[in-house]
N, C-alpha and C positions, 0 to 999 in steps of 0.2 A: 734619062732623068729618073725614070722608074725603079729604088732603091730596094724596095720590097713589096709583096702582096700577101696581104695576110687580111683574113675573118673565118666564117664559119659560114656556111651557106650561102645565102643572098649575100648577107649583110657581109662587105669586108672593107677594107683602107687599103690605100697605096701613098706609097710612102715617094718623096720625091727626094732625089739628092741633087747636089750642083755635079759629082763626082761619085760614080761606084766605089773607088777605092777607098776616097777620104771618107767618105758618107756625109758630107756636111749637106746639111739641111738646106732645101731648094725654097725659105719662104715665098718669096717674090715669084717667082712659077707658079707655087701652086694658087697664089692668088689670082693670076694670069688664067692659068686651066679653070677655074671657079667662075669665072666672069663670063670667059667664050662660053663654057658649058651654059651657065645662065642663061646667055644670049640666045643658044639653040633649044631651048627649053628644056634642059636638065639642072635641077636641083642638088645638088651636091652638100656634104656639111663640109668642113676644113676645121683643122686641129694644128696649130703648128704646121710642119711641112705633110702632111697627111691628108690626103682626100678622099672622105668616106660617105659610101651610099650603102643606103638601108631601106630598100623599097616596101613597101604594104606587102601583105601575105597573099593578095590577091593580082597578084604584078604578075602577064601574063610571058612566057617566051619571047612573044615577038617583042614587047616592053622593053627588056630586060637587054636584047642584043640591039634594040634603038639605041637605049644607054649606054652601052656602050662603045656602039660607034662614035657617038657622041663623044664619051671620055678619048678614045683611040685620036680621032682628030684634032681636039684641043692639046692633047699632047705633042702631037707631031705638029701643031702649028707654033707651038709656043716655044717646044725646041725649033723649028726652025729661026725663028725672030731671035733667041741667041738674048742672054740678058747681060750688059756689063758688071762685071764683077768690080765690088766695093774693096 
């Protein structure tokens, strides 16, 4: 699902696709990643198919690899569950 990664430092987006080749935009996923992250108590913004974190400048290491286990699992659960294509 993960079509690209791109920021600068902390702060960056990933981009979600339904396909790497085609690149069409995964909306409905990332709204799915947004929700479970939520659940587990990570905060996320979302832009179109895009899911971008920008933590405080005082966000320590161990913070930072919380988040993203967090991100890491919502991914891998929401590609598992598979979404019907329109």
């Amino acid at each position: 699902m993960v079509g690209d990664v791109r920021g600068k430092g902390l702060v960056f987006g990933v981009e979600l696709v339904t396909d790497r080749e085609t690149r069409v935009p995964a909306f409905r996923e990332v709204g799915k990643v947004f929700y479970r992250a939520l659940e587990k108590g990570l905060s996320l913004k979302t832009t179109a198919s895009i899911l971008a974190l920008s933590p405080p400048l005082i966000v320590t290491r161990q913070e930072m690899e919380r988040a993203f286990n967090i991100i890491d699992a919502c991914l891998s659960e929401v590609e598992q569950q598979g979404s019907p294509r329109s």
